[in-house]
C-alpha positions in Angstrom: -26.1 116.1 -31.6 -23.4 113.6 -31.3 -24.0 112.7 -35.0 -23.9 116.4 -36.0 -20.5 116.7 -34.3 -18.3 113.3 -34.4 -15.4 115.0 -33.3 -16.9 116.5 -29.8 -17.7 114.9 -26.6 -21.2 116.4 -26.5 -23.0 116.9 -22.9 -27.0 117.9 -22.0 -26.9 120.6 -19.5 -29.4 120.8 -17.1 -30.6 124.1 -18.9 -31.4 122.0 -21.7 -28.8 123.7 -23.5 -25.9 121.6 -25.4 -22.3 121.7 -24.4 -19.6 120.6 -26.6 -15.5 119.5 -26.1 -13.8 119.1 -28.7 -12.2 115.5 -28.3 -9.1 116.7 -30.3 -8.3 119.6 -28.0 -10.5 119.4 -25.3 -11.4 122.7 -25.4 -15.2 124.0 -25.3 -16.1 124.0 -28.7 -19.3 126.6 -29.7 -20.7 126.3 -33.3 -21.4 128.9 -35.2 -25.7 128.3 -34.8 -27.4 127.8 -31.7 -27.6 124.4 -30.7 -31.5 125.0 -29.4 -33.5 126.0 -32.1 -36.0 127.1 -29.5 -33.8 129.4 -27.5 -34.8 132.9 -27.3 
């Protein structure tokens, strides 16, 4: 993930889900695709 997103600080919940800050801003940053493939 951090290689798919250079410019975010990039955190493994304990959900298993991704959670992204933007290092710029540091604001919560939410792409536009899931980050778990597998989600339902």
């Amino acid at each position: 993930m951090e290689q798919r997103f250079p410019f975010c600080h990039v955190t493994r919940l304990s959900s298993g889900q991704w959670f992204l800050t933007e290092k710029a801003t540091g604001r919560e940053y939410n792409p536009s695709e899931p980050a778990t493939p597998n989600a339902r």
